[in-house]
DSSP file (Angstrom, degrees, kcal/mol; ACC not computed):
  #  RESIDUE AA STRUCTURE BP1 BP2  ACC     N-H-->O    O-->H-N    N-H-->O    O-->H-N    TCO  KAPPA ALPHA  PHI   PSI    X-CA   Y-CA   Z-CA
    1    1 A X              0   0    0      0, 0.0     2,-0.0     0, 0.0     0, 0.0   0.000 360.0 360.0 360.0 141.0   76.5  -25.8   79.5
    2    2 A X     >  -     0   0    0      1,-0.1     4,-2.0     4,-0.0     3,-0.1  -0.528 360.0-101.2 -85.3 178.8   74.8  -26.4   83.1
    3    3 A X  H  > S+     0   0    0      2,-0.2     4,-2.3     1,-0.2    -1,-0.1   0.683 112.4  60.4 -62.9 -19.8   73.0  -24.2   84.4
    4    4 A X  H  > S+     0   0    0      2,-0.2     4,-2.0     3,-0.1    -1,-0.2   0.801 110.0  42.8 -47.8 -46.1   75.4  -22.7   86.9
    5    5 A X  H  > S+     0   0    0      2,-0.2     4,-1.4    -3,-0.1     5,-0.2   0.951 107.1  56.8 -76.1 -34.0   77.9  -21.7   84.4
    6    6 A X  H >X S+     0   0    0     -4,-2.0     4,-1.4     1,-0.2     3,-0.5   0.912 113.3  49.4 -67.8 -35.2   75.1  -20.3   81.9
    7    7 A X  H 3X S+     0   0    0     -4,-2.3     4,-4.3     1,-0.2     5,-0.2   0.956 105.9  57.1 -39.6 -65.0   74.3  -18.0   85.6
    8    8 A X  H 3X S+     0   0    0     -4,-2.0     4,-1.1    90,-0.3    -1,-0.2   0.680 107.9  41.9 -16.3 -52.2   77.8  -17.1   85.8
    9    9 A X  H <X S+     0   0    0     -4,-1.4     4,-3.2    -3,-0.5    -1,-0.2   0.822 114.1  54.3 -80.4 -37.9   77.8  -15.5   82.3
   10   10 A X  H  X S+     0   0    0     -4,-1.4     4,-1.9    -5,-0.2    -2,-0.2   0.899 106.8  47.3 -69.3 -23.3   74.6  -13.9   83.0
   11   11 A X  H  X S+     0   0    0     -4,-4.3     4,-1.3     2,-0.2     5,-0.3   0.931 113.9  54.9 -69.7 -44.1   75.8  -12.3   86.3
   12   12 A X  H  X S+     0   0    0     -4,-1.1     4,-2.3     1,-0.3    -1,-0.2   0.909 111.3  44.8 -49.9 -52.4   79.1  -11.1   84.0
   13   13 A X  H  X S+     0   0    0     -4,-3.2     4,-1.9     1,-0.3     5,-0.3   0.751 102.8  55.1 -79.6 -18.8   77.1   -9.6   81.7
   14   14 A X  H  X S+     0   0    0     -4,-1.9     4,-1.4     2,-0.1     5,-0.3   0.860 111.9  50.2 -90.8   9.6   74.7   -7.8   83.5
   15   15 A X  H  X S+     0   0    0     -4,-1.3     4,-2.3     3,-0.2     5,-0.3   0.957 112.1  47.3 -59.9 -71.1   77.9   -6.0   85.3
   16   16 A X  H  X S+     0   0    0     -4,-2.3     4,-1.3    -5,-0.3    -3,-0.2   0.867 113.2  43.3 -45.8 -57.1   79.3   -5.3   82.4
   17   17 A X  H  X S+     0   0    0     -4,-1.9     4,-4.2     2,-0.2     5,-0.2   0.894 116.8  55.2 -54.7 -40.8   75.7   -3.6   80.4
   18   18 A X  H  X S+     0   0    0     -4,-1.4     4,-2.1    -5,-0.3     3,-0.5   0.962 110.4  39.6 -62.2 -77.2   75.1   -1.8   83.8
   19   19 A X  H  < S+     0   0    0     -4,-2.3     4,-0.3    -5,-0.3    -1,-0.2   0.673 118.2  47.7 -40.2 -29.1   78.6   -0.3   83.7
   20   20 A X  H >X S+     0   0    0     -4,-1.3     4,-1.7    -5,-0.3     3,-1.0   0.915 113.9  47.9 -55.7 -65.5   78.1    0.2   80.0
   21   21 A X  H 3X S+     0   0    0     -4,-4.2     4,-1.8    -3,-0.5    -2,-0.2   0.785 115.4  44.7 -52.4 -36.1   74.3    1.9   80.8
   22   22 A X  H 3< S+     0   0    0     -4,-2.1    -1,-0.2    -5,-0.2    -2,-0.1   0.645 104.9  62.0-100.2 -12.2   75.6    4.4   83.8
   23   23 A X  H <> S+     0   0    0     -3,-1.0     4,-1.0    -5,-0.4    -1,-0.2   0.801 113.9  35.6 -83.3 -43.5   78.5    5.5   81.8
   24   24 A X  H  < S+     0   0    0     -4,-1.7     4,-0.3     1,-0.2    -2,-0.2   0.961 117.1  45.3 -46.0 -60.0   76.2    6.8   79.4
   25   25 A X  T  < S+     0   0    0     -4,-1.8    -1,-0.2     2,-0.2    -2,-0.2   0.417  99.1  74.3 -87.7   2.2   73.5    8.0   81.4
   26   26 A X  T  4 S+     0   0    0     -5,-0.2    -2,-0.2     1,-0.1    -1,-0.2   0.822  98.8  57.8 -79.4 -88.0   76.6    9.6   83.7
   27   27 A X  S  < S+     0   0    0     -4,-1.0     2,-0.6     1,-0.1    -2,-0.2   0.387  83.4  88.8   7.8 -54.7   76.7   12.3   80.4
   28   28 A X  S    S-     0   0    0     -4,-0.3     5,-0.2     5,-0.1    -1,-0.1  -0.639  86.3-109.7-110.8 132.3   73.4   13.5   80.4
   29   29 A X        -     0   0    0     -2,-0.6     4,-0.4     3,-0.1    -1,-0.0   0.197  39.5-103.4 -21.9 151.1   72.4   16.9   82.6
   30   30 A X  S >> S+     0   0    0      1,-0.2     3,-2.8     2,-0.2     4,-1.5   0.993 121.2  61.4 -54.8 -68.8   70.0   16.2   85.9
   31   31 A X  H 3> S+     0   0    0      1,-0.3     4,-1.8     2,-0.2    -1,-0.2   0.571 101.5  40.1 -38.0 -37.7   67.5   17.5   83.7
   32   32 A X  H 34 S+     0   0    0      2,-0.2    -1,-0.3     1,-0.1    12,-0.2   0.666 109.4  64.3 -70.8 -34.6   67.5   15.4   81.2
   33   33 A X  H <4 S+     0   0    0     -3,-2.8    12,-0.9    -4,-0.4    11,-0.3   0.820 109.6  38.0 -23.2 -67.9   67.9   12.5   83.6
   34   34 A X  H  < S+     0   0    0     -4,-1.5    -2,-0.2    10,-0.2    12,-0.2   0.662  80.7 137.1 -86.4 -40.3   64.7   13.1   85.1
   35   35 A X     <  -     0   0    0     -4,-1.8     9,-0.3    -5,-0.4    -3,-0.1   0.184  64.1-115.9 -32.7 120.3   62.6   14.0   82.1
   36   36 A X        +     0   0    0      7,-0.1     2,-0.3     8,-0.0     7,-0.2  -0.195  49.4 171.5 -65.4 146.4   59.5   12.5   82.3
   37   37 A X        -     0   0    0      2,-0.2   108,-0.0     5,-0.2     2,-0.0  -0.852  44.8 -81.0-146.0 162.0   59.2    9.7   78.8
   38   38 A X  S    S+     0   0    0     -2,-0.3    -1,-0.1     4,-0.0   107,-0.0   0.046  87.1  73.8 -36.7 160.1   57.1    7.2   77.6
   39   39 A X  S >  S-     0   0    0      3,-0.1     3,-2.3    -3,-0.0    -2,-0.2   0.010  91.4 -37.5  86.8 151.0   58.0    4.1   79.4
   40   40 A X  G >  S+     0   0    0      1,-0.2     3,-0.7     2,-0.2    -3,-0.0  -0.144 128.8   7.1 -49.4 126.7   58.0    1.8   82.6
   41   41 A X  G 3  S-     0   0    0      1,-0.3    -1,-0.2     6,-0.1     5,-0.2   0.466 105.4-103.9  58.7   8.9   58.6    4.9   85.7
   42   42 A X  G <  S+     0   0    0     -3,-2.3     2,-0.3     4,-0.1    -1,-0.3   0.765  93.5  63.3  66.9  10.5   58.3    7.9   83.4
   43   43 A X  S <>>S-     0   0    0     -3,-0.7     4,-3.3     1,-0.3     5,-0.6  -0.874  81.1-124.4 175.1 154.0   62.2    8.5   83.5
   44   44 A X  H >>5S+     0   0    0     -9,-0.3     3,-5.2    -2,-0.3     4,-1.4   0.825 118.1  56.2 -57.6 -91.1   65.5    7.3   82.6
   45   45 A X  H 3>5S+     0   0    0    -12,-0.9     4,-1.4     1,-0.3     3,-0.5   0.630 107.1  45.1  24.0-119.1   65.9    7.9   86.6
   46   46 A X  H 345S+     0   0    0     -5,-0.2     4,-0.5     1,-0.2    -1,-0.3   0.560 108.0  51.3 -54.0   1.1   63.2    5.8   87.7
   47   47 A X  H <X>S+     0   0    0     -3,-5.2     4,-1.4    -4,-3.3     5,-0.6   0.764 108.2  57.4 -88.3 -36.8   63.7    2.7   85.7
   48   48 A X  H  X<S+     0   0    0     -4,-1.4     4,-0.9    -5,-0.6    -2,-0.2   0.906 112.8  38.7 -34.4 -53.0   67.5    2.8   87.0
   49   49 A X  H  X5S+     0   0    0     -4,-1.4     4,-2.8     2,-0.2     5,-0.4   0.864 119.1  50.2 -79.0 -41.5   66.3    2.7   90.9
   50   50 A X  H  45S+     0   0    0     -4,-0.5     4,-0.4    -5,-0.3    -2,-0.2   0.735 105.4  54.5 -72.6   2.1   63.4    0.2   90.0
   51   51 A X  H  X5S+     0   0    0     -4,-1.4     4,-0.6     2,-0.2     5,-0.2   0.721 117.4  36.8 -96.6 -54.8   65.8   -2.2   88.1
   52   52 A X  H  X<S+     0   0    0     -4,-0.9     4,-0.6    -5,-0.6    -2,-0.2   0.775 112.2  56.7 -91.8   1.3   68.1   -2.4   91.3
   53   53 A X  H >X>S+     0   0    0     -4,-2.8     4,-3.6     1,-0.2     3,-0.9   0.819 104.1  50.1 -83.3 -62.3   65.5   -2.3   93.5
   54   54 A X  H 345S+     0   0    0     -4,-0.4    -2,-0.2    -5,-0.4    -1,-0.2   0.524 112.1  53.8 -41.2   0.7   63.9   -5.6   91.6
   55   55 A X  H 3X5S+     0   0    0     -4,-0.6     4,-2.3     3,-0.1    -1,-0.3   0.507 111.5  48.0-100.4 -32.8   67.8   -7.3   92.1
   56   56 A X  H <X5S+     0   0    0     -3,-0.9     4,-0.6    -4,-0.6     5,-0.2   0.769 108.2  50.0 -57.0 -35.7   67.4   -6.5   95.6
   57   57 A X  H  X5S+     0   0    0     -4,-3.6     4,-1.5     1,-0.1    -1,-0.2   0.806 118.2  34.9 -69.7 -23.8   64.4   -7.8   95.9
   58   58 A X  H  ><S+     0   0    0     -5,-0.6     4,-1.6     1,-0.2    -2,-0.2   0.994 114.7  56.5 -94.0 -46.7   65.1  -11.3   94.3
   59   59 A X  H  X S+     0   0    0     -4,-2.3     4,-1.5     1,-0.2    -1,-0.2   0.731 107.0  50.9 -83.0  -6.2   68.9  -11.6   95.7
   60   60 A X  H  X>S+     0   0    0     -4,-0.6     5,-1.3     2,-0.2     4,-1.1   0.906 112.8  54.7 -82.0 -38.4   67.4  -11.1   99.3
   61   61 A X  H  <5S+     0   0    0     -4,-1.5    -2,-0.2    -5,-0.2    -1,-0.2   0.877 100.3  49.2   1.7 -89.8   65.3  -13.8   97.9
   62   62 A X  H  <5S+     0   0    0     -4,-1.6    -1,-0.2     1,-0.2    -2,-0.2   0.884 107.7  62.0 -65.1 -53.5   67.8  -16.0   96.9
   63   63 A X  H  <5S-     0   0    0     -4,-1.5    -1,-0.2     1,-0.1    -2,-0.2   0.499 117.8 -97.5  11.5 -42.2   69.3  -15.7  100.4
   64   64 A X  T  <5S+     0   0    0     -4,-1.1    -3,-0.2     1,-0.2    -2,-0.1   0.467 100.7  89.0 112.8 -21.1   66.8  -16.8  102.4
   65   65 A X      < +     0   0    0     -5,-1.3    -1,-0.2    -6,-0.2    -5,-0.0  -0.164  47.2  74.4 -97.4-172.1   65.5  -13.4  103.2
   66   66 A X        +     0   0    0      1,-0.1    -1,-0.1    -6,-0.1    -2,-0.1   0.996  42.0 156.1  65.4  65.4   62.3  -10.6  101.0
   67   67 A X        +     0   0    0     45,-0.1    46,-1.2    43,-0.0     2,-0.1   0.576  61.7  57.3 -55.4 -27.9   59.2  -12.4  102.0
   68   68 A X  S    S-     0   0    0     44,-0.2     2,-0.2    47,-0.0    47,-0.1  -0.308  84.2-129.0-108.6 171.4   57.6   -9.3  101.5
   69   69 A X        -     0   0    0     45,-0.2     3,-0.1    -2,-0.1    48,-0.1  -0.611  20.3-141.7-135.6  86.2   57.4   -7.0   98.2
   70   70 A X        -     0   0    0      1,-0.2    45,-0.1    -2,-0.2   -13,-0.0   0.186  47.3 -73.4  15.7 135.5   58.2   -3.3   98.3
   71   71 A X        -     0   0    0      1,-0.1     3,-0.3     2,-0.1    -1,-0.2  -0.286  52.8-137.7 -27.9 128.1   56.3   -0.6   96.4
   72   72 A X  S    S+     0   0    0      1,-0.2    -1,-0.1    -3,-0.1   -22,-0.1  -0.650 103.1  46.5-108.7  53.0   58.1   -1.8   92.8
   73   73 A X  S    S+     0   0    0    -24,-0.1     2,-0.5     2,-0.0    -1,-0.2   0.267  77.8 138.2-173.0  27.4   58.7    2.3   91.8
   74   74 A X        -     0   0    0     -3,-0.3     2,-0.1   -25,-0.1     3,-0.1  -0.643  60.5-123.1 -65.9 112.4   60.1    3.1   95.5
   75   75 A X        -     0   0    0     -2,-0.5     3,-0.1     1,-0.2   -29,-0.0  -0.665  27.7-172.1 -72.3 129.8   63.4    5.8   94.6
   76   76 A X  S    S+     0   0    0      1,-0.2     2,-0.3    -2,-0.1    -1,-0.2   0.711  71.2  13.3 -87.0 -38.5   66.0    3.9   96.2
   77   77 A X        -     0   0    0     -3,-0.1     6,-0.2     1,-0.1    -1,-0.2  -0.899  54.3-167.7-117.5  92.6   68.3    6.7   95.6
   78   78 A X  S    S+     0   0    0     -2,-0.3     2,-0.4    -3,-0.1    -1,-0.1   0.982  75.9  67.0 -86.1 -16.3   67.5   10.2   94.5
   79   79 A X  S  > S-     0   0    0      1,-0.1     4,-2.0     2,-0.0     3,-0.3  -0.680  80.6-133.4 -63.5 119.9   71.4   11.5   93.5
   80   80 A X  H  > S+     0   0    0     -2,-0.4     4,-1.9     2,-0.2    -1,-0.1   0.777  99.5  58.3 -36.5 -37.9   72.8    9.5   90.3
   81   81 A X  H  > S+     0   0    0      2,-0.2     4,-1.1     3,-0.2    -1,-0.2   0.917 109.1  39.8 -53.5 -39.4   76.2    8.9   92.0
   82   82 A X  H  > S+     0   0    0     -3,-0.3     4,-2.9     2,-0.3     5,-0.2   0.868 117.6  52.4 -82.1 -35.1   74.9    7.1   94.8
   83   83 A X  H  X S+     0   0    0     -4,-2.0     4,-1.1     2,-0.2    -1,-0.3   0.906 111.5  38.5   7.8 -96.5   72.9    5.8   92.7
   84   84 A X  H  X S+     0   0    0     -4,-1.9     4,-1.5     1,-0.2    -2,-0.3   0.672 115.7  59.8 -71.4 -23.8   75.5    4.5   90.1
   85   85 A X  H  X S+     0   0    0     -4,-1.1     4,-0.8     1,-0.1    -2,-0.2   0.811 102.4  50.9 -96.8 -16.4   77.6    3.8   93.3
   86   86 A X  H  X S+     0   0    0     -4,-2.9     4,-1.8     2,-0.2    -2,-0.2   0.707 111.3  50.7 -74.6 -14.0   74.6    1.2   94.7
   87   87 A X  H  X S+     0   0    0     -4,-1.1     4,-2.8     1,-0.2     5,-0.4   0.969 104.4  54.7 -79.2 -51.8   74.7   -0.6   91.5
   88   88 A X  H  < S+     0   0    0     -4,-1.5     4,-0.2     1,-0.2    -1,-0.2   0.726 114.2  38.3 -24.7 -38.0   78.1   -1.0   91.4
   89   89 A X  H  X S+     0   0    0     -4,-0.8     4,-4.5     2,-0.2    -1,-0.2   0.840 116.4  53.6 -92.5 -25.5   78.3   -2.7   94.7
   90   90 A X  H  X S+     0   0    0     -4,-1.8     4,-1.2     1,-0.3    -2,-0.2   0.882 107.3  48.5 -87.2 -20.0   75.0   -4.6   94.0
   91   91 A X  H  X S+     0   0    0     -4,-2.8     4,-0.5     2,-0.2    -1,-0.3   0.421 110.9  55.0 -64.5  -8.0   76.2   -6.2   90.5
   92   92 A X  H >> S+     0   0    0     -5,-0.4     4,-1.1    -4,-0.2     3,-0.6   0.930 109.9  45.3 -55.7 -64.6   79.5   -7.2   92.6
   93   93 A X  H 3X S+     0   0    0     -4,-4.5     4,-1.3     1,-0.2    -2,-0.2   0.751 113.2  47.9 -52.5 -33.5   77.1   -9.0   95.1
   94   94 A X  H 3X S+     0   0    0     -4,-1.2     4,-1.0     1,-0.2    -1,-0.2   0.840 113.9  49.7 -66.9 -36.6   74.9  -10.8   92.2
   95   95 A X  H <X S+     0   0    0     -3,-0.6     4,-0.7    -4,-0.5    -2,-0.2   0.642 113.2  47.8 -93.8  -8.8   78.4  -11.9   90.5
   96   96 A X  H >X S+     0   0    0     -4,-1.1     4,-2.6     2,-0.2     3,-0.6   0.918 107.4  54.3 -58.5 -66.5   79.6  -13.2   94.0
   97   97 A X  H >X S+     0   0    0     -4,-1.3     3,-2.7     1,-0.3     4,-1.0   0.949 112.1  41.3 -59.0 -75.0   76.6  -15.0   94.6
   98   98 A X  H 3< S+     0   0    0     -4,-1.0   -90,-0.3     1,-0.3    -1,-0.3   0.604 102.1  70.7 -20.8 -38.9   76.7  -17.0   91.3
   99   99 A X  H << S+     0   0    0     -4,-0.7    -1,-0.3    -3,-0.6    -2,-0.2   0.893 117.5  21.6 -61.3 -48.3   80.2  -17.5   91.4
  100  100 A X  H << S+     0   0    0     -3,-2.7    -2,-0.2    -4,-2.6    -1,-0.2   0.545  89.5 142.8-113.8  20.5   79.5  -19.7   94.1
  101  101 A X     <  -     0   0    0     -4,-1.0     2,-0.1    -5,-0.2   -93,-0.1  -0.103  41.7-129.6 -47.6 114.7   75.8  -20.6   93.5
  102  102 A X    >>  -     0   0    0      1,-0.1     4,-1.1   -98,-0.0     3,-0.5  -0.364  21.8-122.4 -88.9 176.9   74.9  -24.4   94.3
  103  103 A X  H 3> S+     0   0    0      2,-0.2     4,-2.8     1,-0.2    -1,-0.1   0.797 117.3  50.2-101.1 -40.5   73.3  -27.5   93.1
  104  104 A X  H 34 S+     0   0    0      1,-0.2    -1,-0.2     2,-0.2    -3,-0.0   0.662 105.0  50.2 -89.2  -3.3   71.2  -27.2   96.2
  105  105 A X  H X4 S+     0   0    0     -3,-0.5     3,-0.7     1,-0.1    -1,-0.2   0.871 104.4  62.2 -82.0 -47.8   69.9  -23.4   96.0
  106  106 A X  H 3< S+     0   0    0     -4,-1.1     2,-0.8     1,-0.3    18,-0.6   0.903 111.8  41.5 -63.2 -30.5   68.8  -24.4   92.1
  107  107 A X  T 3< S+     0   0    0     -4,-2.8     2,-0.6    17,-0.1    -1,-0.3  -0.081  92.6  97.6 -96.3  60.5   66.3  -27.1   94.1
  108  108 A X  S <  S-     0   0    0     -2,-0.8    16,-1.0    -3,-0.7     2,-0.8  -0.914  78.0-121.8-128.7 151.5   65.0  -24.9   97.1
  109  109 A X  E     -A  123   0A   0     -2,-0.6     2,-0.4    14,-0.2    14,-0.2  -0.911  12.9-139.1 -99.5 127.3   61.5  -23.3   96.5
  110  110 A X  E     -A  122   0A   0     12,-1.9    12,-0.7    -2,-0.8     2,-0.4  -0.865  24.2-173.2 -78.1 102.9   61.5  -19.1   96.7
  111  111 A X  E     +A  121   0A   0     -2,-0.4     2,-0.3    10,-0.2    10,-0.2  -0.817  20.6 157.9-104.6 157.9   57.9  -18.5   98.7
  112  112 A X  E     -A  120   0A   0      8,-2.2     8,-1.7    -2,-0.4     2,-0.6  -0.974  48.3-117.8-163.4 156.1   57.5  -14.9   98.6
  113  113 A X  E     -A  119   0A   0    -46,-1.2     6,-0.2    -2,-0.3    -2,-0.0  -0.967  40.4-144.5-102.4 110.4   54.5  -12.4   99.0
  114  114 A X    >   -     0   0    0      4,-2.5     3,-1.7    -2,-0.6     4,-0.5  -0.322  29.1 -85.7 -81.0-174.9   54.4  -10.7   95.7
  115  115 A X  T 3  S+     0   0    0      1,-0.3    -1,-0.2   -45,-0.1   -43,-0.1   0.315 130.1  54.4 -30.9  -6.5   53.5   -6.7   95.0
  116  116 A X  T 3  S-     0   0    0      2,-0.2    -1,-0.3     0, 0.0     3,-0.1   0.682 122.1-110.6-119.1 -26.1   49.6   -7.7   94.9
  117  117 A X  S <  S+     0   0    0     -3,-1.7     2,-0.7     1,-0.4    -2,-0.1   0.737  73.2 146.8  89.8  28.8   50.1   -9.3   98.5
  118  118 A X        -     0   0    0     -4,-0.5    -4,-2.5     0, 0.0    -1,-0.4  -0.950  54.2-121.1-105.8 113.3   49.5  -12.7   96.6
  119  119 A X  E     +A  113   0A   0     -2,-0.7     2,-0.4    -6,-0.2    -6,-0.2  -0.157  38.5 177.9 -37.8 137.5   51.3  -15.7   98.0
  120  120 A X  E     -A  112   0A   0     -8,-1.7    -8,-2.2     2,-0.0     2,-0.3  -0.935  22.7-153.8-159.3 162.5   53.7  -17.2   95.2
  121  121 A X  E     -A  111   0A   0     -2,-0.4     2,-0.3   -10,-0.2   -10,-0.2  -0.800  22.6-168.6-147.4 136.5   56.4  -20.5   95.1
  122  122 A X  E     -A  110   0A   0    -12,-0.7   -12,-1.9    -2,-0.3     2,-0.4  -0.863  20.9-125.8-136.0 153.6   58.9  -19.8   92.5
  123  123 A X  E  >  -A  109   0A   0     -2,-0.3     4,-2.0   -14,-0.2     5,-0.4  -0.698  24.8-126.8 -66.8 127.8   61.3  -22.4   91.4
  124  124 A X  T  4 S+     0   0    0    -16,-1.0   -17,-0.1   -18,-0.6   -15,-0.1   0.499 104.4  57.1-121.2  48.2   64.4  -21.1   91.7
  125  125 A X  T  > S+     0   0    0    -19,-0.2     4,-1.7     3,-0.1    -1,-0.1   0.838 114.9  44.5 -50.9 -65.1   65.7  -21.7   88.1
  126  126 A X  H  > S+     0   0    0      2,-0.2     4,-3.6     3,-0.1    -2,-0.1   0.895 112.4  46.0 -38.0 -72.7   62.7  -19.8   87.1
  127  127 A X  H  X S+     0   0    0     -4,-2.0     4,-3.6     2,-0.2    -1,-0.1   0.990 113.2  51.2 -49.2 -51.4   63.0  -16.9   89.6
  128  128 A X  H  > S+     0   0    0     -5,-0.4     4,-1.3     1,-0.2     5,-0.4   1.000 111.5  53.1 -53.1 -45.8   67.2  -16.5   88.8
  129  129 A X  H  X S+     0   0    0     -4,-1.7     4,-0.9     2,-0.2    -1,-0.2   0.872 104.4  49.9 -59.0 -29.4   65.9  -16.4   85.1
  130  130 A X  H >X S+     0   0    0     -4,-3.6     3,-2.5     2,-0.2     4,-2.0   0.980 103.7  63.2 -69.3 -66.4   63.4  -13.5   85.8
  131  131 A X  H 3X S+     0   0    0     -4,-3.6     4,-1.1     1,-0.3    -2,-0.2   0.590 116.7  30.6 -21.0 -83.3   66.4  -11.5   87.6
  132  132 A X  H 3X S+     0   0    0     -4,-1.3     4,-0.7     1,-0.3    -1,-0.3   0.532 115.8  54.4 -61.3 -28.5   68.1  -11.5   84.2
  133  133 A X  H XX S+     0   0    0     -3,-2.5     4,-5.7    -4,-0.9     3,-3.6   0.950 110.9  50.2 -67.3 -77.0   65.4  -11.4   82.3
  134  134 A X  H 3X S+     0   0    0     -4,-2.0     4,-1.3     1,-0.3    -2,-0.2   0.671 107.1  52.0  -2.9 -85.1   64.2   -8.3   84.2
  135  135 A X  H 3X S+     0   0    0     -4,-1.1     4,-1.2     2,-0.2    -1,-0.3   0.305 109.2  41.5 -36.8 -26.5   67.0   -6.6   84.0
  136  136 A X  H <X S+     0   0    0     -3,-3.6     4,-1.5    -4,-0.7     5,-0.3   0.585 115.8  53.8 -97.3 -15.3   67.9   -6.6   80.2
  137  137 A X  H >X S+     0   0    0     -4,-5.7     4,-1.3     2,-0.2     3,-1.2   0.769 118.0  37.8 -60.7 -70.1   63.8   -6.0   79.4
  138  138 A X  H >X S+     0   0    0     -4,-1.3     3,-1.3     1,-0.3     4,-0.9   0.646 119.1  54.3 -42.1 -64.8   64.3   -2.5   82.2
  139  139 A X  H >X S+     0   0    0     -4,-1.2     4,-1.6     1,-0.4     3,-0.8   0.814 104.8  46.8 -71.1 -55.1   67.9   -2.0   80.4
  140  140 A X  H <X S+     0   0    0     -4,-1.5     4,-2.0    -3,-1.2    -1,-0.4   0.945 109.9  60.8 -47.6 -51.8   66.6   -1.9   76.6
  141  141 A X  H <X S+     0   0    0     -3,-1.3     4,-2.2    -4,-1.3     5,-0.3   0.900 108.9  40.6 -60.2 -35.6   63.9    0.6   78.0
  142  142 A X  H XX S+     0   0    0     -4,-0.9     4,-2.5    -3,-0.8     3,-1.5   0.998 107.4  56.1 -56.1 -77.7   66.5    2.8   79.0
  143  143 A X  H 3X S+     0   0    0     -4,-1.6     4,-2.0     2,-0.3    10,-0.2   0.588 106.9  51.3 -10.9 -55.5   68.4    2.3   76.3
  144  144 A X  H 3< S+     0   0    0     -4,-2.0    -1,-0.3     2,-0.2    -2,-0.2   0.898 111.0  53.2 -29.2 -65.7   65.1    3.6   74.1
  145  145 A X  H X< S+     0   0    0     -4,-2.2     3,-0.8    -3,-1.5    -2,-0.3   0.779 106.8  50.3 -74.9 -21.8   65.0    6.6   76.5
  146  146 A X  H >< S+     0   0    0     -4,-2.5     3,-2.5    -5,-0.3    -2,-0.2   0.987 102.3  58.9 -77.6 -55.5   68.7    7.4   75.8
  147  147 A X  T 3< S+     0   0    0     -4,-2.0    -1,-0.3     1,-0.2    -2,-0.2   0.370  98.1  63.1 -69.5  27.2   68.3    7.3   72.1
  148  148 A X  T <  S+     0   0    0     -3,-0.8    -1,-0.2     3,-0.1     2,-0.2   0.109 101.3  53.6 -98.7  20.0   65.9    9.8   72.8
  149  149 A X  S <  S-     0   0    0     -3,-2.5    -3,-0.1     2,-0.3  -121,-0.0  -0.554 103.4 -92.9-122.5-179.9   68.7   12.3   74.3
  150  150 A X  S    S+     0   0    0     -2,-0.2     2,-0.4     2,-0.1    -3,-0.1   0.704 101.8  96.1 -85.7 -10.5   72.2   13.5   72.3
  151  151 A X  S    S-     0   0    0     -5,-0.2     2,-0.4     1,-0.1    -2,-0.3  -0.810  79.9-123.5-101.9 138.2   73.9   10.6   74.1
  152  152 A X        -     0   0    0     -2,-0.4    -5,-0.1    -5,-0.1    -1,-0.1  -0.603  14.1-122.3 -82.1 114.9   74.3    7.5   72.5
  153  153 A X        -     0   0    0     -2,-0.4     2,-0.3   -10,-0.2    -1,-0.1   0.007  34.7-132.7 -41.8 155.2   73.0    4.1   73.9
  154  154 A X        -     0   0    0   -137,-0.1     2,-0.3     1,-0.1    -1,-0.1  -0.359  30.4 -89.5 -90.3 172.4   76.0    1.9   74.2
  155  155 A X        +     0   0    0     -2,-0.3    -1,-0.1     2,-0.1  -135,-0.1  -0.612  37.6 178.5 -79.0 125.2   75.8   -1.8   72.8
  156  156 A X        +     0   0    0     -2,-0.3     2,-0.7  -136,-0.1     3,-0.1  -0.102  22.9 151.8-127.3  58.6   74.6   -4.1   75.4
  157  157 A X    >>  -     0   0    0      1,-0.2     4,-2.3  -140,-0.0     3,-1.4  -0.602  49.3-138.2-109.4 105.9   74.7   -7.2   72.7
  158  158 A X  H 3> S+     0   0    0     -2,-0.7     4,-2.2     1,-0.2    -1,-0.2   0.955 101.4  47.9 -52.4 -36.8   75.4  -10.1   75.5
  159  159 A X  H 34 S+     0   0    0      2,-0.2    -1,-0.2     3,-0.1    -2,-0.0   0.562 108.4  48.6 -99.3  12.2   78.2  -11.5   72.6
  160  160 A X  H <4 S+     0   0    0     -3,-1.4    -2,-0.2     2,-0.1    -1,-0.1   0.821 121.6  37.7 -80.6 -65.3   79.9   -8.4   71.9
  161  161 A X  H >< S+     0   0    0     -4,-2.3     3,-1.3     2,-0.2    -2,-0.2   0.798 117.4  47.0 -49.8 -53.5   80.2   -8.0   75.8
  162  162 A X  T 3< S+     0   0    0     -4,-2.2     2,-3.2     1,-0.3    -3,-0.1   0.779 133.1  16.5 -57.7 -99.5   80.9  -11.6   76.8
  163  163 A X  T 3         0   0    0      1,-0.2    -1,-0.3    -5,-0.1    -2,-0.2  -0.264 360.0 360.0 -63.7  60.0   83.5  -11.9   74.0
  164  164 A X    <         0   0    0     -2,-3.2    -1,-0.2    -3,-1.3    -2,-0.1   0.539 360.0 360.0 -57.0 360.0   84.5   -8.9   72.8
């Protein structure tokens, strides 16, 4: 498989685990939402907004645009719908992109100012592979913090979902 289709699948799946993850996390009371846990942003809540902020950062990225690096725990959102309604649009735009993702983006170098205000060159094999990567470590944390509630983590098993 080249690497374009293996993208493809990853862009599929993380639509699909997100929708899976928000359907859940739609269930449980604000309070519980927000409760501060162990874990990356103290709260179900704040790994959710830092998880689509880090796909924003990296698809402006991929783009040509996000020179710069944003406060990585900035609430992007503080309501869960709007929320749940920015992921929606912004796993459309990641499965977009991919869909039509070229030979000649996979050879372009990503220069970028990271969070520390360090200069960095990504490959951008490398870089797409952190997006995804990213995103299922942040999603298993959630996932943690949900089985720590009465509602039950969904399955995010990338070969249940691809081929169910």
């Amino acid at each position: 498989m080249d690497l374009e289709s293996h993208f493809v699948i990853l862009a599929r799946y993380n639509r699909i685990a997100n929708g899976r993850l928000f359907e859940s996390c739609a269930q449980l009371d604000d309070s519980e939402y927000r409760r501060r846990r162990q874990g990356s942003f103290d709260s179900i809540h704040g790994l959710l907004n830092h998880i689509l902020l880090g796909d924003r950062i990296w698809m402006a990225r991929f783009e040509g645009g996000g020179h710069t690096t944003p406060k990585l725990s900035a609430e992007l959102f503080h309501g869960f719908p709007d929320l749940r309604a920015a992921r929606t649009e912004q796993d459309a735009r990641i499965e977009t992109f991919f869909a039509y993702i070229s030979e000649a983006f996979l050879r372009t170098p990503l220069r970028y100012t990271n969070s520390e205000g360090r200069e960095c060159v990504e490959e951008a094999p490398v870089a797409v592979l952190h997006l995804f990567n990213h995103q299922t470590h942040h999603r298993g944390q959630v996932h943690v913090m949900l089985s720590q509630t009465a509602v039950p983590p969904p399955s995010l098993d990338l070969h249940r979902i691809i081929n169910p």
